[in-house]
C-alpha positions, 0 to 999 in steps of 0.5 A, spaced: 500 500 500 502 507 498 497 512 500 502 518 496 506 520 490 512 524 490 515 528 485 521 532 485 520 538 481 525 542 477 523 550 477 530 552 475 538 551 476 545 554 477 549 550 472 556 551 475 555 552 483 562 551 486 562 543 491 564 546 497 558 550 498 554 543 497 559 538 501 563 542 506 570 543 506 570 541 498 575 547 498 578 547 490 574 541 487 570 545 481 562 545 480 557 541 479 549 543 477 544 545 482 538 544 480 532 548 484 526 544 486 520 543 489 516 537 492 509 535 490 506 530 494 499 528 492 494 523 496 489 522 501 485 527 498 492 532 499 496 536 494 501 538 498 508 542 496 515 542 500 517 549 498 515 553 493 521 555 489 522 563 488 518 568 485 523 571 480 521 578 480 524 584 484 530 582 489 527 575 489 531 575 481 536 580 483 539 574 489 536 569 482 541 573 478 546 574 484 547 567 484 547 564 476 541 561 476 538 559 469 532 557 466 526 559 472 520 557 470 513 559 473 510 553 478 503 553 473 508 551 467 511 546 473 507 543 475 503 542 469 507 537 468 504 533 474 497 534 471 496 539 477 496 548 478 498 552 483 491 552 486 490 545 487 496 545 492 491 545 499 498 544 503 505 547 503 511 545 508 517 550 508 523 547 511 526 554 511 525 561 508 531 562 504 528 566 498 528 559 493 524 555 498 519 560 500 520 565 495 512 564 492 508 564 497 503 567 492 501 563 487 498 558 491 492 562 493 489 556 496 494 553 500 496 552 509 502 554 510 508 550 515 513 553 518 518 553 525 516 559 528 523 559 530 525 560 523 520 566 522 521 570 529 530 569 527 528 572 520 525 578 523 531 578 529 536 578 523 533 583 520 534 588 525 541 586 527 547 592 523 549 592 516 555 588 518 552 581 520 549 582 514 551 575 511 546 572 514 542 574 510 545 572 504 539 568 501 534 571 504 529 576 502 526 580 507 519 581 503 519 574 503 519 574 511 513 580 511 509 575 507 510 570 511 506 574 516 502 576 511 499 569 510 498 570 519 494 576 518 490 571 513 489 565 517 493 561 512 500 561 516 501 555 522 507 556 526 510 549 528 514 549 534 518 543 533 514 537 530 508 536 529 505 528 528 500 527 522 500 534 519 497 531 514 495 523 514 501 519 515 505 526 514 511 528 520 515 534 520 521 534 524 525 541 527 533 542 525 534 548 528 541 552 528 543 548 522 543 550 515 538 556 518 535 558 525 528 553 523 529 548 518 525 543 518 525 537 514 518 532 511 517 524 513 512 521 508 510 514 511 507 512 505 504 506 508 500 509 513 504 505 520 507 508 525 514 505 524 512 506 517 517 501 513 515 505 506 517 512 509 520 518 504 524 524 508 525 530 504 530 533 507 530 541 503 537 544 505 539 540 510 542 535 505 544 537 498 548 531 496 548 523 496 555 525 499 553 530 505 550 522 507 555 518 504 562 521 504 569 518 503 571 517 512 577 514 510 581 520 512 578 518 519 578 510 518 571 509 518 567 507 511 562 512 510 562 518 514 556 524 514 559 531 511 554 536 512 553 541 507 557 548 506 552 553 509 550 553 516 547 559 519 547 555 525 552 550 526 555 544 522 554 539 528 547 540 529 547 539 521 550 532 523 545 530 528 539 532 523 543 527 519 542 522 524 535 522 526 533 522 518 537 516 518 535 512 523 527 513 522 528 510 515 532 504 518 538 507 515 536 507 507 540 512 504 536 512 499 529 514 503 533 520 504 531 525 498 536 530 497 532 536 493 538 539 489 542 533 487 542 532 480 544 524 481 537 523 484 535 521 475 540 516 477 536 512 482 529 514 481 525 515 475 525 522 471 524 525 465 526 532 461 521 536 460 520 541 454 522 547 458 529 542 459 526 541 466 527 535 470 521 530 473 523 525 478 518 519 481 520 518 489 514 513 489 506 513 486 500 512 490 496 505 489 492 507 482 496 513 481 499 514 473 506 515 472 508 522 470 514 519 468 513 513 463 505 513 464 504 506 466 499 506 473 501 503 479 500 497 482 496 496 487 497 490 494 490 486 490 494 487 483 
């Protein structure tokens, strides 16, 4: 039995982003792309997102721009691609509000909107701060910060205060604070609806980049793998390395079950395609009877 299916999204890339921002201390070891994604998870009678993507317009494209990416496409064309349109998304989880995450609030008119409150009150902290600790601010746009408040005033904002069980049915959210941000969260899908799901899916945001941040070389240490966090940490790399663990530990220590959303390699372990806007559509599962975005086949069900 699977209740949902999930699809990595696509929106835009950096072709060229330097490795040592995505596995720390890859200092001099090139670049690799760095696809801009979202998370579309539809079931149960839900269509939620994992982010939104950015908005592409006023200092949303300027840090866009600042940061080479390519190729940014609105999330009706996206999603499209899934048979779906930005109203049809009920629910959206923002695992942290750097402006290509939480950049696009309003082009979901019909969504409820998830995020830490500790991610929220920090922003609004930082922002006060003088100008010369203004490099944590680096990926962040104000504006997106007041229209989180904006999603307050109008009834469509939860503030989680660490986890919350079942935010949907079967779906977890689980705090990272002062890792990669102040409150990054990341997603457990338990697709088969048990407590200690066998079939569970984490979507982690930021907090894992890469199949390395959760697999790397520990022969400079005498291990075989070791977790190497991410290159950017407004809070602290040993909190990264912990949220590694408890993701890890909650699928049984399946990697796999560990979707890192930038990583480009996910074409390598899962279905995909590209589409006609040269973006890519990534399958995690489908939902018993759902049809294939990818191939077009249907699902199998238990009784098939």
């Amino acid at each position: 039995m699977s209740d949902y299916s999930i699809w990595v999204m696509e929106y835009c890339a950096v072709e060229n982003y330097h490795k040592s921002g995505i596995v720390y201390g890859a200092h001099n070891q090139g670049h690799k792309k760095l696809p801009y994604c979202y998370v579309v998870i539809k079931g149960k009678g839900h269509v939620a997102m994992v982010d939104v993507g950015y908005n592409n317009k006023a200092y949303g494209k300027h840090l866009g721009d600042k940061f080479g990416v390519t190729n940014w496409h609105s999330p009706r064309e996206v999603l499209s691609e899934v048979g779906l349109t930005p109203e049809d998304v009920d629910s959206a989880f923002i695992t942290h509000a750097h402006f290509d995450h939480f950049g696009n609030v309003e082009d979901f008119p019909n969504a409820h909107f998830y995020i830490q409150e500790r991610e929220i009150s920090k922003w609004v902290w930082a922002m006060s701060l003088p100008d010369r600790l203004r490099w944590m601010m680096i990926a962040v746009d104000p504006s997106d910060i007041l229209r989180g408040v904006d999603l307050a005033k109008e009834g469509r904002l939860t503030c989680v205060d660490g986890g919350m069980s079942d935010v949907l049915p079967g779906i977890d959210l689980y705090p990272a604070h002062d890792s990669h941000t102040f409150g990054c969260m990341w997603v457990h899908v338990r697709n088969d609806g048990a407590q200690n799901s066998k079939d569970g899916w984490i979507l982690a945001g930021d907090l894992v980049y890469d199949f390395a941040n959760l697999e790397g070389d520990g022969d400079v240490v005498g291990v075989e793998t070791m977790y190497t966090p991410v290159g950017l940490a407004v809070g602290s790399q040993m909190n990264l390395l912990l949220s590694y663990e408890e993701m890890m530990k909650t699928v049984d220590y399946e990697a796999r079950r560990v979707i890192p959303i930038h990583e480009e390699r996910l074409k390598d372990t899962f279905p995909s395609r590209i589409t006609k806007n040269n973006l890519r559509v990534t399958q995690i599962c489908l939902a018993d009877g759902e049809t294939s975005k990818v191939t077009g086949e249907a699902a199998m069900t238990d009784a098939e």
